[in-house]
Structures are given as C-alpha cells and as structure tokens.
C-alpha positions in Angstrom: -46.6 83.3 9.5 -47.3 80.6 12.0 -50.8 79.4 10.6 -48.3 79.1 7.3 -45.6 76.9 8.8 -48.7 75.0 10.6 -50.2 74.5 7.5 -46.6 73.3 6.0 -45.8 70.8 9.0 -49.5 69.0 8.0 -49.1 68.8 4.6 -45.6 67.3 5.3 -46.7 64.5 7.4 -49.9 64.1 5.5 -47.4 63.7 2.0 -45.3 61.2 4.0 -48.1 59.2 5.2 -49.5 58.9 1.5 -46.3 57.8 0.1 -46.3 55.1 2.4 -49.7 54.3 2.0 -49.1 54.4 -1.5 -46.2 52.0 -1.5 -47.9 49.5 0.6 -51.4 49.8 -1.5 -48.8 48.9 -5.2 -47.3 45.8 -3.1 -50.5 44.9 -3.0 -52.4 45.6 -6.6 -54.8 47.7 -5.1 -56.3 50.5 -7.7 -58.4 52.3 -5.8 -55.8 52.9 -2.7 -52.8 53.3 -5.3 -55.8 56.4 -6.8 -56.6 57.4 -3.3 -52.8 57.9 -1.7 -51.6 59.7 -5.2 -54.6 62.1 -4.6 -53.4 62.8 -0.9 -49.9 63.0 -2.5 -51.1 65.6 -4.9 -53.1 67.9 -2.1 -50.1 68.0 0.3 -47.8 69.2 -2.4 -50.0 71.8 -3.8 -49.5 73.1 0.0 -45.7 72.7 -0.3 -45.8 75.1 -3.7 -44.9 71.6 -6.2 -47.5 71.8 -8.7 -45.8 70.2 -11.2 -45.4 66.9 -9.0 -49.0 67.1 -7.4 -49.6 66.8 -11.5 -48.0 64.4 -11.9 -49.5 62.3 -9.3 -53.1 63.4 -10.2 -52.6 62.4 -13.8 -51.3 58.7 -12.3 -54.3 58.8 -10.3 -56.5 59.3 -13.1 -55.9 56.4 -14.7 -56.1 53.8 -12.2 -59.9 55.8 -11.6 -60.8 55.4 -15.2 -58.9 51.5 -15.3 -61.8 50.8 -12.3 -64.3 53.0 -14.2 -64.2 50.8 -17.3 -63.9 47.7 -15.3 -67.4 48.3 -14.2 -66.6 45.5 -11.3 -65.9 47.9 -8.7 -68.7 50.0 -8.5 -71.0 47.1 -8.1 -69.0 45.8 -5.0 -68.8 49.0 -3.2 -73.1 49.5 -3.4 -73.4 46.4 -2.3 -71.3 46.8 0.2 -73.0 50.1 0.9 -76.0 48.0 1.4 -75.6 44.7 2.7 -75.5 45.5 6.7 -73.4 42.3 7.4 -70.5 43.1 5.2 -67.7 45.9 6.6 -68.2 49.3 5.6 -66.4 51.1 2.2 -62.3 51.5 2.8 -59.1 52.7 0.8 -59.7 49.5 -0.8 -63.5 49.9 -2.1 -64.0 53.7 -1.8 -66.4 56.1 -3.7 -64.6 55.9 -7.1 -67.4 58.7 -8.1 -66.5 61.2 -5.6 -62.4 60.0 -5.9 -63.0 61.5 -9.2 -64.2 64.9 -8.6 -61.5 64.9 -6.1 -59.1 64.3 -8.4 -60.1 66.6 -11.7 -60.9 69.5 -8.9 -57.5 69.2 -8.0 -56.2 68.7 -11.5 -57.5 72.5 -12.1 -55.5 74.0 -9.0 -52.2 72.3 -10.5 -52.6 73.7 -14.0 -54.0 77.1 -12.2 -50.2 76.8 -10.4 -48.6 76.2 -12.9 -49.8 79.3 -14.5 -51.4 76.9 -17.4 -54.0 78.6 -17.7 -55.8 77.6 -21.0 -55.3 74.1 -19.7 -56.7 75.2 -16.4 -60.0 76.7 -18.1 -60.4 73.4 -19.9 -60.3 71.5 -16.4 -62.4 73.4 -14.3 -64.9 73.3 -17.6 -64.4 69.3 -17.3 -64.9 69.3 -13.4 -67.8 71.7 -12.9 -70.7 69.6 -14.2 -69.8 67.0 -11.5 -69.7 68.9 -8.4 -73.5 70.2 -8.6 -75.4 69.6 -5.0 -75.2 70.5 -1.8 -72.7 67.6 -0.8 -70.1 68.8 -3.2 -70.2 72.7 -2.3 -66.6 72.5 -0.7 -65.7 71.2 -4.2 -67.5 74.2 -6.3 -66.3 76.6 -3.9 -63.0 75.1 -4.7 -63.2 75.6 -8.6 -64.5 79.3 -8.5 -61.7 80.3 -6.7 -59.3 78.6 -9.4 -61.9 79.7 -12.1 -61.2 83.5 -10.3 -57.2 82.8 -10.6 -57.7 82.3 -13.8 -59.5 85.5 -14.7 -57.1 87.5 -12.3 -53.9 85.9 -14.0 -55.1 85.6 -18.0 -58.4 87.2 -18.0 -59.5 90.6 -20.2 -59.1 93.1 -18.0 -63.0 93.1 -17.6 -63.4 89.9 -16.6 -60.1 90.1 -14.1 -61.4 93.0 -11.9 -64.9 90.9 -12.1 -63.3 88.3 -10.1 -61.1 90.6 -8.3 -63.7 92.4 -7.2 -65.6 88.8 -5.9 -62.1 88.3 -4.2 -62.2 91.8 -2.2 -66.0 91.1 -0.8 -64.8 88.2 1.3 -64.4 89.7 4.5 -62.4 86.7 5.8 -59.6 88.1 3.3 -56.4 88.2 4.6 -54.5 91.8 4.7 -51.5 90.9 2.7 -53.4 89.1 0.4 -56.4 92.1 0.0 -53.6 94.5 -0.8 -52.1 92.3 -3.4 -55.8 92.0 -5.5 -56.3 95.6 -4.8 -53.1 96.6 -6.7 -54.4 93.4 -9.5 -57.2 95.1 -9.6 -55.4 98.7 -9.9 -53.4 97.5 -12.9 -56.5 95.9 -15.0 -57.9 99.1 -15.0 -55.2 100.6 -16.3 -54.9 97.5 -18.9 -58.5 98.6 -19.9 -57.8 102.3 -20.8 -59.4 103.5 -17.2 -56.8 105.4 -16.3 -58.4 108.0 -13.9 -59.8 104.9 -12.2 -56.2 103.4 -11.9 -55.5 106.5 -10.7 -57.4 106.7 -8.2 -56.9 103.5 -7.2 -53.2 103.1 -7.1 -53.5 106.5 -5.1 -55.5 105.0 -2.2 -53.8 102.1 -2.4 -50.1 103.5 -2.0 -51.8 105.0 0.8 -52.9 102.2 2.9 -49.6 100.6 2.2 -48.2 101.2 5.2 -44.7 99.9 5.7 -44.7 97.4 2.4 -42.6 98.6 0.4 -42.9 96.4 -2.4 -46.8 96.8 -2.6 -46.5 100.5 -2.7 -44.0 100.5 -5.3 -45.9 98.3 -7.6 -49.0 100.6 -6.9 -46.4 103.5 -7.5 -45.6 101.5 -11.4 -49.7 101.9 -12.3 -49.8 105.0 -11.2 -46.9 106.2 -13.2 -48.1 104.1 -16.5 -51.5 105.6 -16.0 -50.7 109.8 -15.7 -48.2 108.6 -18.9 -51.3 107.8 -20.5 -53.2 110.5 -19.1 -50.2 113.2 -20.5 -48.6 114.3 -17.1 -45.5 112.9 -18.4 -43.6 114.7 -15.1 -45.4 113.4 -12.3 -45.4 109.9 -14.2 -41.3 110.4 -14.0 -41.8 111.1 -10.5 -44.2 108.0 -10.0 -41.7 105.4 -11.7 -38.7 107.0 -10.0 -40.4 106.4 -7.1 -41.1 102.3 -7.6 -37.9 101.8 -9.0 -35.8 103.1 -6.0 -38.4 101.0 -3.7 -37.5 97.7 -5.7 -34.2 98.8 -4.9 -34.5 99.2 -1.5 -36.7 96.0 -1.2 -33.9 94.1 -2.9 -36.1 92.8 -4.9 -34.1 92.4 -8.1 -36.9 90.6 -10.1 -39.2 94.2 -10.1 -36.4 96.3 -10.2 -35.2 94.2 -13.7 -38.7 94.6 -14.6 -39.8 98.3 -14.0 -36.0 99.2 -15.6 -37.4 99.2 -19.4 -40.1 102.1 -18.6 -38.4 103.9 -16.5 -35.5 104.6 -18.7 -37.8 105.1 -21.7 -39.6 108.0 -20.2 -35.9 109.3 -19.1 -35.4 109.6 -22.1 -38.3 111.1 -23.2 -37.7 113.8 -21.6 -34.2 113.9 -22.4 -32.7 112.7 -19.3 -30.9 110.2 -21.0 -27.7 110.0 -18.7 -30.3 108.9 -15.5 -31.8 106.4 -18.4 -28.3 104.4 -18.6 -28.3 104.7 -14.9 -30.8 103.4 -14.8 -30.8 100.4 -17.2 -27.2 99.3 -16.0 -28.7 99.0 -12.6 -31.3 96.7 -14.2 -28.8 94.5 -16.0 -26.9 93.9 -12.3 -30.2 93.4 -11.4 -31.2 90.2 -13.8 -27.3 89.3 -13.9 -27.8 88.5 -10.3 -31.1 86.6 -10.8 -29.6 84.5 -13.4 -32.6 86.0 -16.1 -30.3 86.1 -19.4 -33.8 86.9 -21.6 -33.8 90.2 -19.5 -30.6 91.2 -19.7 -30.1 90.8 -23.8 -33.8 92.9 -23.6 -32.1 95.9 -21.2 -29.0 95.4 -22.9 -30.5 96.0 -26.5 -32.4 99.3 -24.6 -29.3 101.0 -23.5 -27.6 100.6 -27.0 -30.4 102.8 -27.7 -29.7 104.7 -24.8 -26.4 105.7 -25.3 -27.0 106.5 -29.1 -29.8 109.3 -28.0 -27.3 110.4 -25.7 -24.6 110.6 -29.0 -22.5 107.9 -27.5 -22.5 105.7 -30.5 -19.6 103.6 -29.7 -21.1 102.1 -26.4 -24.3 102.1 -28.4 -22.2 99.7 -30.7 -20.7 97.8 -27.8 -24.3 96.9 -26.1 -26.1 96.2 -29.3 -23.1 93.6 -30.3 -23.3 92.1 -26.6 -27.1 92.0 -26.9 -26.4 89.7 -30.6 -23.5 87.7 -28.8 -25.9 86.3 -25.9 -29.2 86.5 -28.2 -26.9 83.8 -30.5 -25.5 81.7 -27.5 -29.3 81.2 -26.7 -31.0 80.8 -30.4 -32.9 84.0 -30.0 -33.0 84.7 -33.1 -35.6 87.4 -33.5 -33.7 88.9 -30.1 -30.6 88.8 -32.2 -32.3 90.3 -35.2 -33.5 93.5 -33.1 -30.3 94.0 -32.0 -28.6 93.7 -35.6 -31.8 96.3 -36.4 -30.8 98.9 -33.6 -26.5 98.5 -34.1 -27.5 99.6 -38.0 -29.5 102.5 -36.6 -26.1 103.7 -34.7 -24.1 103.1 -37.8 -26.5 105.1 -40.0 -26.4 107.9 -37.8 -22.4 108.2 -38.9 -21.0 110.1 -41.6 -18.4 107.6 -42.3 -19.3 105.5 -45.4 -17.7 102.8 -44.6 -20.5 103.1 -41.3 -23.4 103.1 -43.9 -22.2 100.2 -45.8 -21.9 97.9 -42.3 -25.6 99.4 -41.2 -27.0 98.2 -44.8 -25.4 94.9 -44.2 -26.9 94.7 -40.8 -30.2 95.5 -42.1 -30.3 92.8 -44.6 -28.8 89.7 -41.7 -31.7 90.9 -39.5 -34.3 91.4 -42.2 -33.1 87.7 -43.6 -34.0 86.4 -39.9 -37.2 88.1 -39.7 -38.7 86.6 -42.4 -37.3 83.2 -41.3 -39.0 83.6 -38.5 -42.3 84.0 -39.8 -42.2 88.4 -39.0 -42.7 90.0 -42.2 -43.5 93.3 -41.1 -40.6 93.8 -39.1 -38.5 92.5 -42.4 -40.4 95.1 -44.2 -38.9 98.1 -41.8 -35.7 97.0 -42.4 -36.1 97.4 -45.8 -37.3 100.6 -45.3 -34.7 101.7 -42.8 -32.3 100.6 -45.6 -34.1 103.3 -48.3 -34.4 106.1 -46.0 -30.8 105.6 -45.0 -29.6 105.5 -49.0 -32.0 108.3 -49.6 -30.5 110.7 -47.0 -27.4 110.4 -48.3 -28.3 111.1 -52.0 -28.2 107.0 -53.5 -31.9 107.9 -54.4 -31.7 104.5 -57.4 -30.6 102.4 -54.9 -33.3 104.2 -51.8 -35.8 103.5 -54.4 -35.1 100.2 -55.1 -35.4 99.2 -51.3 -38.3 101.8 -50.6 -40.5 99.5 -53.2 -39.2 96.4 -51.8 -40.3 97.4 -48.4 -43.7 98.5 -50.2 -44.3 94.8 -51.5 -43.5 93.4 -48.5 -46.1 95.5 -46.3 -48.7 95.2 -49.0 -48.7 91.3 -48.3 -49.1 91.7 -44.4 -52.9 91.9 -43.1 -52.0 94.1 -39.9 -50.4 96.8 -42.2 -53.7 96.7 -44.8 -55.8 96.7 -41.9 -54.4 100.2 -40.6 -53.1 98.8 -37.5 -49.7 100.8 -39.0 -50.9 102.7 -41.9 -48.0 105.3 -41.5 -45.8 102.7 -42.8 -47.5 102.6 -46.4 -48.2 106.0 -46.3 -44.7 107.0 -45.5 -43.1 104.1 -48.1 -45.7 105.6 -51.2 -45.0 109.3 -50.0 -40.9 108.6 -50.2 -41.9 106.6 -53.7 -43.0 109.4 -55.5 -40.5 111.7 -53.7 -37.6 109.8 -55.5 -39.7 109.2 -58.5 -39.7 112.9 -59.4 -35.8 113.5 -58.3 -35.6 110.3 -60.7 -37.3 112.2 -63.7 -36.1 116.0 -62.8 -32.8 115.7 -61.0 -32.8 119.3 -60.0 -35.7 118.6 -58.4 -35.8 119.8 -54.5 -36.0 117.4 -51.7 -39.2 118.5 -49.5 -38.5 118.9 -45.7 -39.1 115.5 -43.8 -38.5 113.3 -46.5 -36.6 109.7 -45.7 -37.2 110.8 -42.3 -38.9 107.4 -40.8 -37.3 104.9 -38.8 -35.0 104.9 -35.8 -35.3 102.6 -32.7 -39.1 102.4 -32.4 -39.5 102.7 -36.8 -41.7 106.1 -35.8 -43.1 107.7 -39.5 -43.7 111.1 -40.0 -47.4 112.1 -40.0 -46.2 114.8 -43.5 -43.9 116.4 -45.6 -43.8 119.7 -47.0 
C-alpha cells in the first residue's frame, strides 16, 4: 500500500514537471521537447490509472516524432553532435528521436492494453516489437511481453491465456495479491476450455489459500460452481454459487454480486427453487441500481419475468418483462427490448384467456419485426415458431401451419441453423409440418404426445414425438 502511494506521489510530480516542461518547450517551437515532455506526460498517467489521456498525449507525441522524422534535418544534427567533441552533448532539444520512438509506440501498447483495446493493442505491440531487438532495449521488450501477456490473459483463447498466465505465475518476484488474482485467471480459462476437473481442482486449492479475501475466494467459489455444473453435480454447484454470491454480498462489492445474480438464479431454478431465484435476482437489480449499470438491470430484470412465470406468478412476470421493454426503449436497445417483448408473449401464452393469446401473437410479431431489423434472423425465426406452436396448442392448426412454414423459410436461409449449430430447430419445425399436414387432410386425426411443444424462455425443442 505504501510502495503504491510512493509510486503515485512520483508520477505526480514527474506529470507536473512535464506539463511544464511541455509548455515552456511549445513557447518555444521546439519538436523534439514538445515529443519528449508528452511522453513523460503519458508514462506518469499510465501510473495514475488515465489511459485514455496518456493516449492522447502519445498519439500528439507521435507526430511531432514523425514531423522530425520526415524532416530528415534533425537526425543529422544530433550525430554530429554525437561526434564533434567541441559541441555540447544531446538535450530535450536534440535527443535520440530513434529511441523517443520506441519509447513512445511501447507506451502506445500499455494505453490500448488499459484501455482494454485489445485488437488495437496486438496491432501496437506487433508495430513496436521489431524495434526493440538488442540488448540496450531489453527494459523495452520486457515491457511489451508483459502487455503482449495482458493481452492473452484479457482476450486470449483460453489456451493461449493460461500460456501467459502460467509465464506470469513463474516470476517469483510476483506480488501475493496479484499471484492470487492470475491463479483464479488462470482457474477460469480452464474452465473456458472444457477442463473442468482441472478448474476444479484449481479453484479448490485456490479458495483454499485465500485466506481472509473474500472477494478472491468467491470468484474462485463462481468456477468452481460453473465447472461441477458442467461436470453434472448440479447440488454442490448450488452450494458453490450460493456460496460466491453471499461473499459478494458481504464484500459489498455490488459489481460481482450484479454479475454472479444471472447464474445463480438459473440453477435455482433448475432445481425448482424458484422463490430463492427471485431472491436472488431482486438483490441483483439493487445491486446494479446502486452502481448506476441500467444494461444489467433490463438483463436481471428480463430474468425474473421468467422467474416469476416458472414460479406461476404470471402477473409480475408481466410487470418485469414490461419494465425490462420500458428501460430497453429509453436506451435504444432494441434487441433488449425485443427479448423482453419475446419472454412477456411466453407469459401470455401460458394463459387460457384468448384475449392473452391474441396480445402474446402480437408481441411475437413487434419483437420478430425488430429482430430482423436488427440483422438477427434466427431469433425472428423463433418467434415465428413460438407463434405456430402457440396457435397449434390451442387447435388454430391453418393458422399454426402457416407460421410453422414461415419460421421454416426463415431458418432455412440462416447458415448457423444449416450448419447444425441448432438443428432441433428444423427438425422440430418439419416434425410439427407434417403433424398439421395430416390433421389438415384427416381431421380426426390424433395429435401425438409432444407435439407444438418447443419454445419457452430459452426456445428448448423436444429431441421426439410419439
């Protein structure tokens, strides 16, 4: 904590001392200062946490390198300089413009790398690395591996991030906090990757060695619950995430805790604990309410409409969905406001009310309208397909046809879909096809068990029908 606010207090007075440096080098036209001090700038406020204005500086400093560069003037005077015995030695006026350079795009990386950038960060480090070959320039290559290692951690495969985690982890300088952070990185990559016995394992040991931090061992208590999902042991996975939640909680740490609320009430309910699901997604809607995250609160908003209608509480179901298309609106999310027209028609379906069936089919059709404005036919598709297994189950087999081959032309035209990447979706459309075809011809004829059954909140298909 002290070596931090050390480290703050230099990078303060070194910032001040470049600005003023900086505004006497502009008084007097000179390039290579003007380059030099925004470079300072730049390196003191990657310290202080401001990227975006150690960018901006850098990309200011840039120019007045490549203005010199092109000029060609001053890297003849500074050689000769460099040469000539009875002449005074290189200064901020007639520096290394070579070296200013590397300086400068070396830095360039960190900023993008901070500013979570990151396919603009791979394409600086790329542009940087052939210039800080030799032994002269290793503080500079040691510099862009570990932004190059940032990047792999942050937008990596998961191969590639525990790679450089693991590069991370052999430094035995690493600092505690910060070898417990990469550890649980490195714990959640493999679970990314399908390892889950690894994660496992990891997340175990890691919980473990925790100690006192809270908020590590919760987010090594959130792999280990999404990996024994994966692995089946749907119980202790509860038990995991339970467990990570109430430790966000007791953290305060309202960010995770808005975060972790989505999973956690999905495998509630699950398992049919669907009254500690609303618990628990209410307490992550006060959660991003507080933190000012309107995105996350339409998203937990639009999961406890779902909530309550597994629970058979279909007129708060109503209430959320409408509150989740209300904010989505206010904020031009369309696709947002779309799901959430998507999941209120799912609750009116579910009524025996016509008058319910008729809103739900107009619901459908707004949300499917908005999907395929917004470039999703797929998801357009399901709502057409909602729409014919709704008619269908109530016995408006011509007009369930009508919209069952509708939602067939639409998934026909949509790679993913032909590809098998959701081949229950044709399968179950052409199954319900022939289904209504033969009622069509032979009205007598009977409905088989688990027709018109797909759809609902996640559009699941089933696998058959007898």
């Amino acid at each position: 904590m002290a070596d931090g606010a050390a480290m703050r207090g230099q990078a303060e007075a070194v910032l001040a001392d470049a600005r003023e440096r900086l505004a006497a080098a502009e008084a007097a036209g000179q390039a290579y200062g003007i380059a030099l001090q925004r470079t300072r700038a730049a390196q003191a406020l990657l310290v202080l946490d401001d990227p975006q204005t150690a960018l901006d500086d850098l990309e200011q400093a840039i120019r007045f390198v490549d203005m010199l560069a092109e000029d060609g003037e001053h890297e003849h005077l500074y050689l000769l300089r460099a040469v000539a015995p009875g002449l005074p030695p290189p200064d901020e006026q007639m520096g290394d413009l070579d070296s200013l350079r590397v300086t400068i795009l070396v830095a360039r990386a960190m900023a993008l790398a901070h500013l979570s950038r990151w396919a603009d960060a791979r394409v600086a480090v790329d542009t940087a690395r052939p210039l800080v070959r030799g032994w002269r320039r290793r503080d500079m290559r040691k510099a862009l591996d570990q932004v190059e290692s940032e990047i792999a951690r942050a937008d990596g495969a998961p191969a590639e991030a525990i790679t450089a985690i693991d590069r991370t982890l052999a430094s035995a300088d690493l600092p505690e906090p910060e070898r417990l952070s990469a550890r649980y990185e490195r714990a959640a990559h493999l679970a990314d990757e399908g390892r889950y016995d690894e994660a496992v394992r990891d997340a175990l040991t890691l919980i473990r060695d925790a100690g006192d931090d809270v908020h590590v061992a919760s987010r090594a208590r959130q792999v280990l619950g999404a990996s024994l999902a994966a692995l089946g042991r749907v119980a202790d996975a509860t038990a995991a995430l339970t467990a990570a939640f109430e430790g966000f909680a007791e953290s305060d740490d309202d960010t995770a805790l808005a975060a972790a609320a989505p999973g956690l009430a999905w495998i509630l309910g699950e398992s049919g604990q669907h009254t500690k699901a609303i618990d628990v997604l209410h307490r992550g809607i006060e959660s991003a309410t507080r933190i000012g995250d309107r995105l996350a609160v339409i998203d937990l908003e639009s999961a406890l409409g779902a909530a309550y209608d597994a629970h058979g509480e279909p007129a708060a179901a109503v209430a959320a969905f409408g509150r989740c298309i209300a904010m989505a609106e206010d904020l031009s999310e369309a696709v947002r406001a779309a799901d959430a027209r998507h999941g209120e028609a799912i609750v009116r379906g579910h009524q025996p009310d016509p008058h319910e069936l008729v809103e739900a089919l107009s619901l459908l059709d707004a949300a499917a309208s908005e999907y395929a404005e917004q470039g999703l036919p797929e998801r357009a598709a399901e709502c057409q397909h909602e729409a014919g297994a709704l008619l269908a189950r109530r016995g408006s087999y011509p007009a369930a046809l009508t919209r069952y081959r509708a939602a067939l032309g639409i998934y026909q035209q949509v790679p993913e879909v032909l590809l098998g990447e959701d081949p229950g979706a044709l399968e179950d459309c052409a199954r319900n096809i022939s289904v209504l075809e033969m009622i069509e011809s032979n009205p007598d004829q009977e409905v088989p068990t688990g027709a018109f059954a797909s759809g609902g909140h996640r559009m699941q298909h089933p696998t058959e029908v007898e």
